[in-house]
PAZAZA-802963 format. One record per residue (C-alpha): y, z, x; residue in one letter. Coordinates in steps of 0.2 Angstrom, whole numbers, plus 5000, padded with zeros to 4 digits. Each point is the difference from the previous one (the first is absolute). Layout:
// residues N
YZXA
...
//
This chain:
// residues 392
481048185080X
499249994983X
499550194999X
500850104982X
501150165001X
500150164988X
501549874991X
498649884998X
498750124992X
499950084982X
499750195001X
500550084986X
498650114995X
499049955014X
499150105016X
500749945013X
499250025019X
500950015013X
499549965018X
501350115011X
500050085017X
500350155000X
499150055017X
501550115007X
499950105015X
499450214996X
500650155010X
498550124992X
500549974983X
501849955000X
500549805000X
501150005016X
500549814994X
500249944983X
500549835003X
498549904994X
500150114983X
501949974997X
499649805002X
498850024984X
501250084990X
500749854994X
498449904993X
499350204993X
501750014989X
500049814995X
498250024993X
500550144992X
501749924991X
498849874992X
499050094990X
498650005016X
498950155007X
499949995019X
498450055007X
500250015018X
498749935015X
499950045015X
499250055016X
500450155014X
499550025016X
498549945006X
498450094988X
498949865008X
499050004981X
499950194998X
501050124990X
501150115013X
500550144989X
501850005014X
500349794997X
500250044981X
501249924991X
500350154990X
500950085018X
501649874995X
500250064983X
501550105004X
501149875011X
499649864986X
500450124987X
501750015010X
500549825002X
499349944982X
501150134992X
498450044987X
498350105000X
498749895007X
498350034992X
498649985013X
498049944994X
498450015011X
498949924991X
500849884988X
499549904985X
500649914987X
500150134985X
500850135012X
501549885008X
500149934978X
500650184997X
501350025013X
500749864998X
501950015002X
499950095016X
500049985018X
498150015007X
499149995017X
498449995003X
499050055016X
499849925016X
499549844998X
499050025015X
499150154996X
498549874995X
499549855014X
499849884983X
502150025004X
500049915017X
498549904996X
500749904990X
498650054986X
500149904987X
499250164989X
501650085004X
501149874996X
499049984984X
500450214998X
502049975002X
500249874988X
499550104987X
501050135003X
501549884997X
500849874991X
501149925013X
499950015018X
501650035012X
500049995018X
501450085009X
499150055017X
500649855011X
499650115015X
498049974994X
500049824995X
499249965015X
498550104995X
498749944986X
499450154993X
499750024982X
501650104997X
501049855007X
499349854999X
498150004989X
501150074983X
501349905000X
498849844996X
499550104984X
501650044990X
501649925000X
500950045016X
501850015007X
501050065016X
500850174998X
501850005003X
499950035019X
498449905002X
501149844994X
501650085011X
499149995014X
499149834995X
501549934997X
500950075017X
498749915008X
500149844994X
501749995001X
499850055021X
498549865001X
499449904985X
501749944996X
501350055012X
501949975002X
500049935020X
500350025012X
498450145001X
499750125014X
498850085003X
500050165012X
498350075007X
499650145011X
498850125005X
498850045012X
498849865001X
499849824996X
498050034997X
500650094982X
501149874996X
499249835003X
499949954982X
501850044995X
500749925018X
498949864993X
500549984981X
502050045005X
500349865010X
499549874988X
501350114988X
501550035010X
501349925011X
500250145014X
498750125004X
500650165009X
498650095009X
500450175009X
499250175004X
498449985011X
499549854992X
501449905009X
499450045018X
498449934996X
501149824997X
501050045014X
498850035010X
498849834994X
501749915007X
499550075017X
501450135000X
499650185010X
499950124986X
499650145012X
499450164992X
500349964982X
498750004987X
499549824998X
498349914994X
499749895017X
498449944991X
501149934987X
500949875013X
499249864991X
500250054982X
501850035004X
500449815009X
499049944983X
501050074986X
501749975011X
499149814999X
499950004983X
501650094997X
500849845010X
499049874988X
500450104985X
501950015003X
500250195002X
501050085013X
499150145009X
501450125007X
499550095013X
500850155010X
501449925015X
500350175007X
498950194996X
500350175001X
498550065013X
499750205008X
498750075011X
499650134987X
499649994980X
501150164996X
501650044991X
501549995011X
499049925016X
501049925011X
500249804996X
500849845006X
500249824992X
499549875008X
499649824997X
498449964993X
499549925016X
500650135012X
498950134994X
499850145013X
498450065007X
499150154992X
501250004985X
499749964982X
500949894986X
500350124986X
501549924991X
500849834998X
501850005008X
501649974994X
500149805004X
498350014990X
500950094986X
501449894998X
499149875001X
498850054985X
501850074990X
500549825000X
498549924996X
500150114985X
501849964995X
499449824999X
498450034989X
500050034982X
498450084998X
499150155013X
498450065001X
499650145009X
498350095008X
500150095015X
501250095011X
500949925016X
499650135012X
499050195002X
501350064984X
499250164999X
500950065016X
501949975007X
500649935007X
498749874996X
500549974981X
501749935004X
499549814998X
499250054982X
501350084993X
501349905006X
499149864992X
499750074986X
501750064997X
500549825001X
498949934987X
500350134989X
501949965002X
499949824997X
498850064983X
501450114992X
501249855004X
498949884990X
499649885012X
498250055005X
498350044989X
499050135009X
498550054999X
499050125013X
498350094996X
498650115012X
500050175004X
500850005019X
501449884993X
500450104982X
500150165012X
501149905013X
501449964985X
499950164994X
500250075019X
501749885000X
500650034982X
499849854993X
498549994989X
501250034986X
500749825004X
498749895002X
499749874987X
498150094996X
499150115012X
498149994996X
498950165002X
498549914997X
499350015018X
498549875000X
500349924985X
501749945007X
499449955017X
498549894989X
501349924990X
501149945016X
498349955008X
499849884985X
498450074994X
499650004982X
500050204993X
498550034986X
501250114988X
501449865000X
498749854999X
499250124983X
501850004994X
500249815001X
498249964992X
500250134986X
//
């Protein structure tokens, strides 16, 4: 990684913008989650220590190009007031002289988006940024994988850096796949194998044992000619599945698969289930979890690996009795984590709410939030903001 960092950048005296995400979830005008503002708080105070002025970008909701008086920036205020600890001056329509004369302060700016130059990628706009600036810092991970002018355009035209959790996360990530402590596994689940083609596809050139669960694994199950009966499963996807299985084979990996499920007749909390073998799968049921043979057998593929990746659940989580597998799991990793003996590293937005719903989040090696991003990176595709940072 030849990207720089705030430790690499001189900002004394200097404006410093700042590429954050700061697109929290709204109950009218109350921020019923502050997470992604307290993961900025960091970079915000470092600038500030080195004589810099942050002048925060970012984008909220989904103006589409147009300025939605309800997706301005200005609504935040109060909760980044709160976590920064400091008065937050906000500027609708900046330029150069204004943000000279505040310098020393914490400013944001309106919604990136409230103009289409933004996602466009307009070089005009681009243009517009950089002279509002004299360094540019991208902390926004979670939109790396975009190339708008906000994240990727500007950081061609001033000297550029990661933020500090832009190069946490960076650096979480390399450590899970660019340059990993093996044995690597990898867990993925889901729903469907159709969402996750490129990421089976880059995985299992990457890792030494592949755990597939939730949906997704009654489509192999049922590529091996096995009666999946009612469960949810991409019959279509037959082919595809026997082909990465293939490759998986040729490649060295290990694709784990479940031995025995968890299956009912109904999809409701506290229906009536039975464990059974994977290939004595009762008529008119369906698999919702992976069972406990399946679980152990995953908790000790675990204990031999020394890095884990993680995206997806095991089973239908969001409804017991069907979240067993998951958290059982995930309670294992994050034991063999606070022993020392396992680097994990988890991201998407069903397996973030699956550790939190087991109450290990806390213990995980780096949980990312960044949703897309994430799932880009583990697919092995290039992300605009991260390819800008390493060019600048």
């Amino acid at each position: 990684m030849t990207w720089k960092t705030l430790d690499d950048m001189d900002l004394a005296g200097k404006i410093v913008l700042t590429r954050v995400d700061i697109n929290v979830p709204l109950d009218g005008d109350r921020v019923t989650d502050t997470t992604r503002i307290d993961r900025i708080v960091p970079t915000v105070r470092d600038i500030l220590a080195e004589g810099g002025t942050p002048v925060l970008l970012a984008h909220f909701g989904r103006p589409k190009g147009k300025a939605v008086p309800e997706m301005s920036l200005r609504i935040i205020l109060p909760a980044l007031q709160a976590a920064l600890g400091a008065p937050v001056r906000f500027v609708e329509h900046p330029d150069r002289a204004t943000l000279d004369g505040m310098k020393g302060q914490i400013i944001v700016l309106e919604n990136t988006r409230f103009t289409p130059m933004e996602e466009a990628n307009d070089p005009r706009m681009a243009q517009f940024l950089a002279t509002l600036g004299d360094v540019y810092c991208n902390d926004a991970f979670s939109a790396a994988h975009r190339a708008h002018a906000s994240t990727e355009g500007v950081a061609h035209l001033l000297p550029s850096c990661a933020g500090r959790l832009m190069a946490e996360e960076l650096g979480a990530l390399e450590k899970a796949l660019g340059a990993p402590e093996r044995p690597v596994v990898a867990v993925v689940g889901g729903a469907k194998v159709s969402t996750k083609l490129d990421l089976l596809g880059n995985l299992i050139r990457k890792v030494d044992i592949l755990v597939i669960g939730g949906g997704m694994a009654n489509t192999f199950l049922a590529a091996q000619g096995i009666d999946v009966a009612q469960s949810l499963c991409e019959h279509d996807l037959a082919d595809t599945a026997r082909k990465i299985a293939a490759n998986a084979g040729e490649a060295g990996c290990q694709i784990m698969l479940p031995q025995d499920v968890v299956v009912a007749r109904e999809f409701k909390a506290g229906a009536e289930t039975e464990t059974v073998a994977v290939d004595a799968v009762p008529a008119g049921t369906m698999i919702l979890d992976a069972g406990p043979t399946s679980v152990a057998d995953i908790i000790a593929a675990f204990a031999r690996a020394r890095t884990l990746i993680w995206n997806g659940p095991l089973g239908a989580f969001e409804i017991p009795p069907f979240d067993a597998a998951t958290k059982a799991a995930a309670r294992a990793a994050a034991n063999l984590t606070a022993a020392g003996k396992l680097i994990s590293v988890a991201g998407g937005g069903d397996t973030v709410a699956a550790l939190n719903q087991a109450g290990v989040a806390d213990r995980f090696t780096y949980i990312s939030t960044a949703g897309g991003a994430f799932l880009e990176w583990m697919e092995g595709k290039t992300l605009p903001g991260v390819a800008a940072l390493e060019q600048s």
